[in-house]
N, C-alpha and C positions, 0 to 999 in steps of 0.2 A: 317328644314331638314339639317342634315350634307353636308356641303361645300364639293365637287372631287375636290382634288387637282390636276386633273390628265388629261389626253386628254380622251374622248369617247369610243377611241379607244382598250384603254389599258385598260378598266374595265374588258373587260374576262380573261387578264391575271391575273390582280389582284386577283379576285374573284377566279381562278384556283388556283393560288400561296395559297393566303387563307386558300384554299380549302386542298389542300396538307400540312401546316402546321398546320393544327390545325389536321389532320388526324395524322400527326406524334406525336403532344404531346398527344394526347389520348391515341394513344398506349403503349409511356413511361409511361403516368401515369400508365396506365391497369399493366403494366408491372412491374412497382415501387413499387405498389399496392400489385401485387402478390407474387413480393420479400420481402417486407416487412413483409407479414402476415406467411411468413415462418419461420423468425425468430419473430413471435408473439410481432410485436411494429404496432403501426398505424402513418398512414401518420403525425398526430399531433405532438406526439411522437419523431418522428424521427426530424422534423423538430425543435423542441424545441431544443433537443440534441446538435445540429446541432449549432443554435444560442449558448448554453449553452458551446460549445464547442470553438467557433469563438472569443465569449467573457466571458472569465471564471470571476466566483465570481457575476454573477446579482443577484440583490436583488427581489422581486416578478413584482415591479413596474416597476422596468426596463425589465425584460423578458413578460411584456405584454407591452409593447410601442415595442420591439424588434418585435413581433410576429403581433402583430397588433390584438389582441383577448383583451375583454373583463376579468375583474380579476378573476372572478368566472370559467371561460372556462378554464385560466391558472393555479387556484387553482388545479382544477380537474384533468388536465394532472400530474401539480407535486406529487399530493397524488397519482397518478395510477404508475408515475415511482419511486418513494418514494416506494410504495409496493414492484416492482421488483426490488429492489437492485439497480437502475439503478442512482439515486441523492440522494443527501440528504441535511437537511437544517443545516445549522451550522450558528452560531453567529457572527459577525464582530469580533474580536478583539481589534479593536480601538473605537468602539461603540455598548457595547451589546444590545442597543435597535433593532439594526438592524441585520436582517436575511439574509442569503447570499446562496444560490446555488451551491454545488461542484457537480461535477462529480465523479462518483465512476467507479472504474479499468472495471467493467463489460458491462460499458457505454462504454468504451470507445475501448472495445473489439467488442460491439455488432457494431458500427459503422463502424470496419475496417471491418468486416464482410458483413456487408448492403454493401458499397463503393465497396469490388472488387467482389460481388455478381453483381451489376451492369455492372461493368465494363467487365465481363465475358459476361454477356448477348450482349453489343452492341460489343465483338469482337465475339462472333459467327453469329449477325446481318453483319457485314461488310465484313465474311468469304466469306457470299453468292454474294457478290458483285466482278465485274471483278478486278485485280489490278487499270486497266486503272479508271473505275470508279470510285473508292474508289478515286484517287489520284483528278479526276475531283472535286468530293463531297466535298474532305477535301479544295478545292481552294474556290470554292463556297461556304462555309459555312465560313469561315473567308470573301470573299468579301461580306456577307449578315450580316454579326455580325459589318462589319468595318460600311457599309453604314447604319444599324439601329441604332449606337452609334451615326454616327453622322447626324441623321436626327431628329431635333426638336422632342418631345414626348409630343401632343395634350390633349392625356389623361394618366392615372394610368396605372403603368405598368399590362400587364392582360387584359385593359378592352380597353374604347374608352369613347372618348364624344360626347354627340349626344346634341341637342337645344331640347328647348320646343316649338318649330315653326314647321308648316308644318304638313303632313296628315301623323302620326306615323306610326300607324300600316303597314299601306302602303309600305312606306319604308322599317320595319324591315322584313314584307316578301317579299318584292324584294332581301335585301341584303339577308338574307334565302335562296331562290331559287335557284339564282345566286351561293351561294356557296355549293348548292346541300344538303341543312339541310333536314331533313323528317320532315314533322312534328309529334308533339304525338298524339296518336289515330290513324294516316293515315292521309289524303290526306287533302288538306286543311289547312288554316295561322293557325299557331303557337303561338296562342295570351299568351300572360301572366295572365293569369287570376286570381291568386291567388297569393297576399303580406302577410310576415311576417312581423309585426313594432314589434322591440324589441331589443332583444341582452345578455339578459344576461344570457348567459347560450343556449338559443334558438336554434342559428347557430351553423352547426359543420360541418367543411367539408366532413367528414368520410359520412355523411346521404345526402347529394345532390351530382350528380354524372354532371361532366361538369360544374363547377361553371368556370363565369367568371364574371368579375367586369365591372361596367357602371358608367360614371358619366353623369346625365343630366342636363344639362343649361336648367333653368327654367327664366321667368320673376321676378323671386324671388330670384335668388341667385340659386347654384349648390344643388345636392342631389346626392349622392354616394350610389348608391346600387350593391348588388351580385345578379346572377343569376345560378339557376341549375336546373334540373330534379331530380321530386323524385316519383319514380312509375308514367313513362310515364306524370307527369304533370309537367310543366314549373310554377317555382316558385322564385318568387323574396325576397329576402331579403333585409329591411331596416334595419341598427343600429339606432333608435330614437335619442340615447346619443350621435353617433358620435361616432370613434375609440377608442376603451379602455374609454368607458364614458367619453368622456372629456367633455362634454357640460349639465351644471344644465338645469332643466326642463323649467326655464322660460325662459333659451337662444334660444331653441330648432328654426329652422325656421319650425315650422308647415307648412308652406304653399308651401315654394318647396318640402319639402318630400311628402306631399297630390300629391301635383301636377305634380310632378316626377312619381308617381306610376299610376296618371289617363294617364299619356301620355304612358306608356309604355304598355297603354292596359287592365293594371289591372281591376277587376271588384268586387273581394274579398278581404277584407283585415281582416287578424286577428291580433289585437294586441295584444301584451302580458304586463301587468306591475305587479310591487311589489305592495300592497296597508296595511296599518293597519287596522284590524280590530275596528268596534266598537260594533258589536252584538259579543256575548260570545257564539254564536252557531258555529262560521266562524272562527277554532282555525288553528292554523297556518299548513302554508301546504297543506287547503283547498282552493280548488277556487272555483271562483266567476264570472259569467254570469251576468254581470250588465246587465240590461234593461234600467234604469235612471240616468241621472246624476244631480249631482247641484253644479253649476258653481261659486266656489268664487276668481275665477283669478282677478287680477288686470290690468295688464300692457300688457296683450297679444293679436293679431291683431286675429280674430276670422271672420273672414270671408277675401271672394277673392274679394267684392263687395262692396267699399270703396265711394262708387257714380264717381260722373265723367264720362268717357269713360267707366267706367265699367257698371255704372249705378247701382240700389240698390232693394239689392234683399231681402225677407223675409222669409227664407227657413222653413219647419213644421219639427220639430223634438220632435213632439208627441210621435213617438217611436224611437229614434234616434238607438240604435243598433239591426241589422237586426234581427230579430226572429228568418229567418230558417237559419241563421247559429247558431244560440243561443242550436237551438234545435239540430243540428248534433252534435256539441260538450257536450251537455251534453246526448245524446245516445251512442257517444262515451266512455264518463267519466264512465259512469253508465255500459257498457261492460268490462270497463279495470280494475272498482271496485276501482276509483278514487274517492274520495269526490269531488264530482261536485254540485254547487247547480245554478240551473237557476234558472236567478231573484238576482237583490239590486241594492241598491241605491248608484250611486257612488260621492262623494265627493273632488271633483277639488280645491284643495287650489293653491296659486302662488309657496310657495318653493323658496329657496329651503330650508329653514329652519321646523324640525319638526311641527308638532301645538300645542296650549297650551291645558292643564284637560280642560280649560276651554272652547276654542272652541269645542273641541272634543263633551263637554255634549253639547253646543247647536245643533251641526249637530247630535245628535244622537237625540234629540227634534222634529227637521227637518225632521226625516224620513233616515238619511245617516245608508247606511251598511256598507260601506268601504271608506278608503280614498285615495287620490293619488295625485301626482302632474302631471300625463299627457295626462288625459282623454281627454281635453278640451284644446283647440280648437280644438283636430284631429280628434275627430268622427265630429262636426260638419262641418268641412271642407271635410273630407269625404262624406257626406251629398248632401253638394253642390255640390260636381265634381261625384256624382251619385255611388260612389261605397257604398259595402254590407259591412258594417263595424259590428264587433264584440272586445270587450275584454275579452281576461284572465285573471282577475286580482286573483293574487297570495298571498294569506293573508301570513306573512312573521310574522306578531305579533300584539298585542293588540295596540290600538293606547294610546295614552297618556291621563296619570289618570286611565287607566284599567290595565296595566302589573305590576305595583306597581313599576316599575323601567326605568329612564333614558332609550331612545331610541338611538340606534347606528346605521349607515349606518352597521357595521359589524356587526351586527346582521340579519341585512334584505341580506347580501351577503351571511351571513352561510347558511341560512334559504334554499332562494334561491337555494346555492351551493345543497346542500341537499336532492333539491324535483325536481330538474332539469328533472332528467330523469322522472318522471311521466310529467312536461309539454311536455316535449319532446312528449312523446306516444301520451297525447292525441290531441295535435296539427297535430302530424305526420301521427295518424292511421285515423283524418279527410280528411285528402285532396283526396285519393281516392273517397270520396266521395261525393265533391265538383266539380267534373269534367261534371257534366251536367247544360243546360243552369239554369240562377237564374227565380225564379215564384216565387220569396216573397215580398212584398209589397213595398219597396224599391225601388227594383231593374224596380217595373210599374212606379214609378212617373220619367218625364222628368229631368234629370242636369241641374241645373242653368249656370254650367260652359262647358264652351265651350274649350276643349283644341286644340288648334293648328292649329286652321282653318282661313283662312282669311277670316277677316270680324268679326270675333266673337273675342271671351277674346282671347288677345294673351295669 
């Protein structure tokens, strides 16, 4: 449970204060929001601009470390301002392997435009206020900016750190209440019930409304997730790869991200990944409703149950991804007139290196549909900590020995880049209908893992 650093006493101030500032940034967003869509840019948009503007000449890699988005997320914003007039790419001059970011006159028009569009708005905000007030406010808001600069910062700016100790859920609807949250649906705790593991391309600010960032201490090391609302449901977002991919697939810590999402409540998890095809029916662009996997990882910790204190558990993962999410998503797929196919077999290599023709033919021998490198260990560790686990795997291209050509990471981005917005839909247009309790076969059998309770798995 998060440590009060504070007397008893002063938690309803807190919670109050809380309470009233995060009322005010919702409304500047709402209100940023509205200013923006008037001059037809999105919140994304403007803030690239913005970095683009602070720091003129980024090359693509450096305006996704700036942004903190994934490359393909960033591809997409610059081909959409690229269209409007708004950047354009031009070449180094001291090295034309490399691509560089200007700003163009009309960017830099639309900006001064946004800026005292804004600033218009909070001087007619402040009009309504007494002089004396204003003058109290503008004091108070400098001794709140002095004393938050210089007060130690626990967690990410945005968010908060919370442990993986202690009776979760509990907590997060006290602190809820306490600062007068509703929950969705009506009356009643506000569980997180539904995770996204992914990233590329998946998250977009613009589709979750309220995001704010979390990091949880787990007995495994930290896990950084986002959190928003999207159609009345609370939904969390994992990056699998970590900020802008920095992390290959056998770095990943599978076990704080599982374990991160079972403490916060979670009880759905949809993954998303790239994978190469090796059946010639699964062309690129289709997805793929694994049911099966086969595990040829090497070096990676695959369970939370190491003996010891933990003691040693044997988990069944006869049918390791949930069915009835298998089955929304492809009812989904099949209304949006997506190639959906439920059903295959998926194939977990280490990575991060492609595979060779020749492993390819034997896992195609083996019964493999598709390949990937990060199947495994997370559904089974999903497994164990009891949540409803599904993937999307994304066939991106033929796997090796079948495309007749060299594979590239930039191949599987374009790919990706490309078909985004169909994952998007059919990801998106499921979760409304994931918002009733779970009744599929998973979801009856007991968790091996015990999160946060004393006495059980720390």
């Amino acid at each position: 449970m998060a440590e009060r650093r504070f007397p008893a006493l002063e938690w309803e101030l807190v919670a109050e204060a809380e309470q009233h500032l995060r009322s005010v940034a919702n409304l500047v967003k709402c209100h940023g929001r509205a200013i923006l869509s008037r001059f037809e840019i999105t919140p994304p948009q403007f803030e690239a601009l913005l970095v683009m503007l602070r720091h003129p000449n980024l090359t693509m890699g450096e305006l996704c470390q700036r942004l903190d988005l994934a490359s393909s997320t960033v591809t997409d914003l610059v081909d959409r301002m690229e269209r409007n007039r708004l950047v354009e790419r031009v070449r180094d001059p001291e090295d034309r392997r490399v691509i560089r970011l200007r700003l163009l006159p009309r960017a830099q028009e639309l900006l001064d435009a946004v800026l005292e569009a804004r600033r218009a708005y909070l001087a007619d905000v402040l009009r309504r206020l007494d002089p004396v007030d204003r003058r109290v406010l503008l004091r108070s808001l400098q001794r709140l900016d002095a004393a938050m600069r210089g007060q130690e910062v626990q967690a990410p700016l945005g968010g908060r750190t919370v442990t993986g100790r202690g009776d979760w859920q509990a907590t997060v609807a006290k602190e809820r209440a306490t600062a007068g949250c509703t929950p969705a649906g009506g009356g009643g705790e506000l569980a997180m019930r539904l995770a996204i593991i992914g990233g590329t391309g998946v998250y977009d600010p613009e589709i979750l409304e309220n995001v704010r960032e979390e990091t949880v201490v787990t007995p495994y090391g930290r896990a950084t997730v986002r959190i928003g609302t999207f159609r009345d449901q609370e939904v969390v977002f994992l990056a699998r790869h970590g900020t802008g991919h920095t992390v290959p697939p056998h770095r990943i810590n599978y076990r704080a991200n599982i374990y991160a999402l079972a403490a916060l409540g979670v009880q759905r998890v949809i993954a998303t990944a790239a994978v190469g095809s090796i059946r010639r029916e699964f062309g690129a662009g289709h997805f793929v409703l694994v049911d099966q996997f086969l595990d040829f990882t090497k070096n990676r910790v695959s369970t939370f149950f190491e003996g010891g204190e933990e003691g040693v558990v044997h988990v069944d993962v006869t049918e390791p991804y949930c069915p009835q999410l298998r089955a929304t998503l492809h009812a989904v797929g099949r209304e949006l007139g997506i190639p959906v196919h439920n059903g295959g077999v998926y194939v977990c290599t280490e990575g991060p290196r492609f595979e060779t023709a020749a492993e390819i033919r034997a896992f195609e021998r083996l019964g493999g549909d598709v390949v990937g490198m990060t199947s495994v260990p997370e559904v089974v560790l999903a497994r164990e900590a009891g949540l409803c686990y599904a993937t999307v795997a994304m066939v991106t291209n033929y796997a090796a020995g079948l495309s007749g050509a060299p594979l590239t990471h930039e191949e599987v981005l374009e790919v990706m880049a490309s078909n985004v917005v169909n994952l998007r839909r059919l990801i998106l247009e499921a979760i409304p209908r994931l918002a009733a309790e779970r009744s599929c076969p998973c979801a009856a059998k007991p968790a091996p893992l015990r999160v946060g309770r004393e006495g059980q798995q720390p």
